[in-house]
VOBAGU-664347 format. One line per 8 residues: number of its first residue (from 1); their letters; for each residue x, y, z of C-alpha. Coordinates in Angstrom, 1 decimal. Layout:
N
NUM> A> X,Y,Z  ...
END
This chain:
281
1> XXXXXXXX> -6.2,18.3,-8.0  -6.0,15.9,-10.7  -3.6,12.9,-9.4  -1.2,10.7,-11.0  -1.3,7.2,-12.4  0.2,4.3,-13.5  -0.8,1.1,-15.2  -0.3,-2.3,-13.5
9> XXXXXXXX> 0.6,-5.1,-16.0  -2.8,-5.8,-16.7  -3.9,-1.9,-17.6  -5.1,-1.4,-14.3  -4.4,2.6,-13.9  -3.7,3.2,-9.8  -2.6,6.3,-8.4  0.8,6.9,-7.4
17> XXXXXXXX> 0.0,8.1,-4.4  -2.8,6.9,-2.2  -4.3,7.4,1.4  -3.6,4.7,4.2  -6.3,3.8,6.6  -4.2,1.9,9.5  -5.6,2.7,12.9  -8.3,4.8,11.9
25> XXXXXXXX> -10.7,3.4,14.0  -15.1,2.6,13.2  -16.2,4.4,16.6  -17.3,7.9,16.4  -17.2,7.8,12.8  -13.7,8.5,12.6  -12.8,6.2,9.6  -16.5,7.9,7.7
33> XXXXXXXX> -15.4,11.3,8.6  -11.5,10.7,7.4  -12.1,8.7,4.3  -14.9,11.8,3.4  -11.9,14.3,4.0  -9.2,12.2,2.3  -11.4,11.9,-0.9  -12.2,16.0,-0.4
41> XXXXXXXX> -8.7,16.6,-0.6  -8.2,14.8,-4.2  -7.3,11.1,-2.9  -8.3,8.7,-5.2  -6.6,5.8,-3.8  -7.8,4.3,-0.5  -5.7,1.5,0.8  -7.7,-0.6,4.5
49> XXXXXXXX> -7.4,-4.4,5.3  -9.5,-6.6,7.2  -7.0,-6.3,10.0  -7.6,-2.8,11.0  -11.0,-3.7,11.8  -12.1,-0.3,10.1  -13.7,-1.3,6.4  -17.4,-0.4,7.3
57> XXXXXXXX> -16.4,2.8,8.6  -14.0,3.4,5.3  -17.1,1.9,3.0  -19.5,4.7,4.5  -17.3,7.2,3.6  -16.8,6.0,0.3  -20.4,6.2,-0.4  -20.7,9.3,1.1
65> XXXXXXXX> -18.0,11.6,-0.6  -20.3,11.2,-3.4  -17.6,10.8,-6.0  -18.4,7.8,-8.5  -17.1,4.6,-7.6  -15.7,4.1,-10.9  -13.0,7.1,-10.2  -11.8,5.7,-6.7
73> XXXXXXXX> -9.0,2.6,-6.2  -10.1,0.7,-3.4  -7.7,-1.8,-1.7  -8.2,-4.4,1.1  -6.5,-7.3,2.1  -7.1,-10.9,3.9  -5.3,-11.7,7.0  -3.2,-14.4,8.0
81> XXXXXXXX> -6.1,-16.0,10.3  -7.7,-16.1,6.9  -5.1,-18.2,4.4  -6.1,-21.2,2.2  -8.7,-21.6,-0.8  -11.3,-21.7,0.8  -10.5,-19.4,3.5  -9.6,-16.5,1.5
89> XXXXXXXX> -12.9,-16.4,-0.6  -15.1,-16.4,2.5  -12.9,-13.2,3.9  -12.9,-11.6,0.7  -16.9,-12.2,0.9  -16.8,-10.8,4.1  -14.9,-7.4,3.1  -16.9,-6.7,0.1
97> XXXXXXXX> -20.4,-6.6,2.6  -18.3,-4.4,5.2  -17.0,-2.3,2.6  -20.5,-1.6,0.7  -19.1,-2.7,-2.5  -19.8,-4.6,-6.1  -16.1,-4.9,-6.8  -12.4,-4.6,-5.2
105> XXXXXXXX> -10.2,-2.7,-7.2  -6.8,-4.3,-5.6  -7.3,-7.3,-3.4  -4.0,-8.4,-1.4  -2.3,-11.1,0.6  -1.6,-9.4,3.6  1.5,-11.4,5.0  2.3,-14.5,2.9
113> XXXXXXXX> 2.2,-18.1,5.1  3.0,-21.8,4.6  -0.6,-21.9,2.7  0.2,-19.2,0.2  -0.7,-21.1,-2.8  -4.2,-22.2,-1.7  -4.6,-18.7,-1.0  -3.2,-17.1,-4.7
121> XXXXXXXX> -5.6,-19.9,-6.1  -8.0,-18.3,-4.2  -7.2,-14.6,-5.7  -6.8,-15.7,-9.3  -10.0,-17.0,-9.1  -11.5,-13.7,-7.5  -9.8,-11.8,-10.3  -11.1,-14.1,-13.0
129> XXXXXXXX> -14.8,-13.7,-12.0  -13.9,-10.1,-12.2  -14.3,-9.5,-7.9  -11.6,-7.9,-8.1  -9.2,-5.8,-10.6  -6.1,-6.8,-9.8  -4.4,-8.5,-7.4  -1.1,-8.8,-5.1
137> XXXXXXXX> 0.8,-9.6,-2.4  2.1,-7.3,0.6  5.7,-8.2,2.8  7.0,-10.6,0.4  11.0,-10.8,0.1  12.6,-11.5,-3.2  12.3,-15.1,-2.6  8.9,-14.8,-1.5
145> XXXXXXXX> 8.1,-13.4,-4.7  9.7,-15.1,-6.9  8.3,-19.0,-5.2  5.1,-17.0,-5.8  5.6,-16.2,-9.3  7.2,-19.7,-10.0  3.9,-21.5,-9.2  1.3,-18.5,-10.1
153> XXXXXXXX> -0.8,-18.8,-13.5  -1.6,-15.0,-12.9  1.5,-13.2,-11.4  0.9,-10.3,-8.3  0.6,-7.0,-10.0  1.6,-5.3,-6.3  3.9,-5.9,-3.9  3.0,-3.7,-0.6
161> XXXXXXXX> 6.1,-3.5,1.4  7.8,-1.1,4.8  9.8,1.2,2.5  11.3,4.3,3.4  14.7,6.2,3.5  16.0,3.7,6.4  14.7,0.7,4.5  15.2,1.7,0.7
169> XXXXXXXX> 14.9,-2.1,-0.8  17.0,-1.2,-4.1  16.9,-5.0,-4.9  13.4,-5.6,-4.3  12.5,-2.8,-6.5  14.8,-4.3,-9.4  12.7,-7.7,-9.0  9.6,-6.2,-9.0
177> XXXXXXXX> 10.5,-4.1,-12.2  11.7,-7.1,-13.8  8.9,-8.8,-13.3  6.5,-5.6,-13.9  5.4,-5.5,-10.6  4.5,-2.2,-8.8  6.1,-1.6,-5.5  3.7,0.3,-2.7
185> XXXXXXXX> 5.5,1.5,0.3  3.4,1.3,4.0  4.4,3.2,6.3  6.5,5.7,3.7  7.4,8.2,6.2  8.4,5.5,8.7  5.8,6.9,11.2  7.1,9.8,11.7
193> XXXXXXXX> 10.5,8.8,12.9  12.3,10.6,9.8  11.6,13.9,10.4  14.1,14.9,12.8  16.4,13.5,10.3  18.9,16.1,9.0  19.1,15.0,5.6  15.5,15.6,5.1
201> XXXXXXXX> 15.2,18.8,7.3  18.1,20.6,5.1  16.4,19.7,1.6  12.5,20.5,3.4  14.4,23.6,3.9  15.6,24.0,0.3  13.1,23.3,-1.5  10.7,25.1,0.5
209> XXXXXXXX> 8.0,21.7,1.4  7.9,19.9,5.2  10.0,17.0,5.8  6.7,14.9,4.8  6.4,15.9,1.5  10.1,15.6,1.0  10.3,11.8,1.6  6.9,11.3,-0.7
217> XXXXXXXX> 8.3,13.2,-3.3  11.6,10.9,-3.0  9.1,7.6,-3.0  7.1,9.2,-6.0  10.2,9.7,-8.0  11.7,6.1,-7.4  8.6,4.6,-9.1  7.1,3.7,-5.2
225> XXXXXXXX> 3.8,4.6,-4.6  3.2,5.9,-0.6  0.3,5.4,1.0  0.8,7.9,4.2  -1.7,7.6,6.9  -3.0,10.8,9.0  -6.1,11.9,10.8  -5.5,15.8,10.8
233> XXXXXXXX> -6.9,17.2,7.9  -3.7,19.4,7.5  -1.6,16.7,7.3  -4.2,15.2,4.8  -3.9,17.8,2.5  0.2,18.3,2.9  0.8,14.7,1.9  -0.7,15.6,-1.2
241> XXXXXXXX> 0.7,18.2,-2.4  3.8,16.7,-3.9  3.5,17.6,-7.6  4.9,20.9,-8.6  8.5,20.4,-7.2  11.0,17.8,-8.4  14.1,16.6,-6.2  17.5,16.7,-7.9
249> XXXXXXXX> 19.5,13.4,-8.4  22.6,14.9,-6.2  19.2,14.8,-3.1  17.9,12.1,-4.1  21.4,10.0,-3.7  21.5,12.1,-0.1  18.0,10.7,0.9  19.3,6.9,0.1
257> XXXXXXXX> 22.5,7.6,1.7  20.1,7.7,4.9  19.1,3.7,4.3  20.5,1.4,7.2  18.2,-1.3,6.3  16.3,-1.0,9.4  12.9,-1.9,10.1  10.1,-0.4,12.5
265> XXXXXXXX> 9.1,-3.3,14.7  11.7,-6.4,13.4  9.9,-8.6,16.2  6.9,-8.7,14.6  8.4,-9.6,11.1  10.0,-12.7,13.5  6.2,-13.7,14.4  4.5,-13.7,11.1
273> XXXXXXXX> 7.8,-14.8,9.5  7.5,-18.1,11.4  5.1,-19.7,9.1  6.8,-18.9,5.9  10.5,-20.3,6.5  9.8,-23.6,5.3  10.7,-24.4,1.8  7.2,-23.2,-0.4
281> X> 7.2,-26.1,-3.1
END
């Protein structure tokens, strides 16, 4: 299965959809064995962070799927704990070792925080001594972004965001168009919480695909790229298999009729939020 791409303002070509590996976990050789079955499927696009504690275990299976490196999009990301100049290029370091690695093909800022422009000095330095091909931020609000891309010399290429049918972010995605900035959506099928919905059970129904591949096929047609996450290798395969069906624009308006702007866990956007009310300048 050959899959889809698009370019990032710098040429970049990165799949439009990719495979997430939140909570896979290192022990057992879960994250090996996944990644290896992920890439078997046809994923090209592999998307861990130094959070989920997992990027030796997805570096493994990388190397061991056999396919060249220079046909897979690897992303990672540096935490919060890690923010600043100085900070940022040890993580990154740090990420390339655990991963097994020469090269990042999409390095983001996980959260952004008070320190946020030491820490994009830090990644348009990484991407200038060509660590990295592109670069980009992850949870940023419209005036996130644009502070960013007021003091940036290189602008994000990326913005990883919660986006699903309950969270659509139409005005995000205008900004980020704007300003030629792909949109990624964590978490696309709101972990699973959309599936009883009715909305998307009717049109899994009519167009003859599971509720999953309904919402992806929404994301892929609103210029989103999803990066689902599953362990079963069922599910691995189903999330992929979103390319010979198209949605009509009367379903597509009834999937955004479901938004309610809600998030998955708004307490934790309160927590990490905390560092990034004051005034960036």
């Amino acid at each position: 299965m050959e899959i889809k791409v698009r370019e990032l303002s710098n040429g970049v070509k990165i799949p439009v959809v990719g495979f997430g590996a939140y909570k896979i976990q290192n022990e057992n050789d879960e994250a090996c064995n996944v990644i290896k079955n992920a890439i078997k499927a046809g994923y090209r696009s592999i998307d861990t962070a130094s959070f989920y504690e997992n990027e030796e275990g997805v570096g493994r299976g990388i190397r061991e799927s056999n396919i060249p490196r220079e046909e897979l999009f690897i992303t990672t990301k540096v935490w919060i704990d890690d923010d600043g100049y100085e900070n940022t290029l040890k993580a990154f370091d740090k990420s390339l070792e655990r991963l097994g690695l020469d090269y990042i093909d999409l390095y983001l800022v996980h959260w952004p925080t008070e320190n946020i422009k030491e820490t994009w000095r830090a990644m348009e330095d990484l991407y200038r001594r060509k660590k990295v091909r592109a670069i980009g931020v992850c949870n940023c609000t419209i005036e996130q972004l644009e502070s960013i891309i007021d003091f940036a010399e290189i602008n994000p290429m990326v913005n990883q965001v919660e986006l699903h049918p309950k969270r659509t972010e139409k005005e995000l995605l205008k900004v980020c168009k704007r300003h030629n900035i792909v949109v990624e959506a964590w978490s696309p099928i709101m972990r699973g919480q959309l599936l009883s919905n009715e909305i998307i059970k009717n049109l899994a129904k009519k167009y003859n695909k599971s509720e999953v591949q309904i919402i992806l096929r929404w994301h892929l047609q609103n210029e989103v790229i999803a990066i689902p996450k599953t362990k079963t290798l069922s599910r691995i395969n189903e999330n992929i298999d979103i390319f010979d069906f198209e949605i009509s624009k009367d379903d597509m308006e009834k999937i955004d009729s479901i938004n309610n702007d809600e998030r998955m866990k708004p307490q934790a956007y309160e927590n990490l939020y905390k560092v990034t009310k004051k005034e960036i300048v």
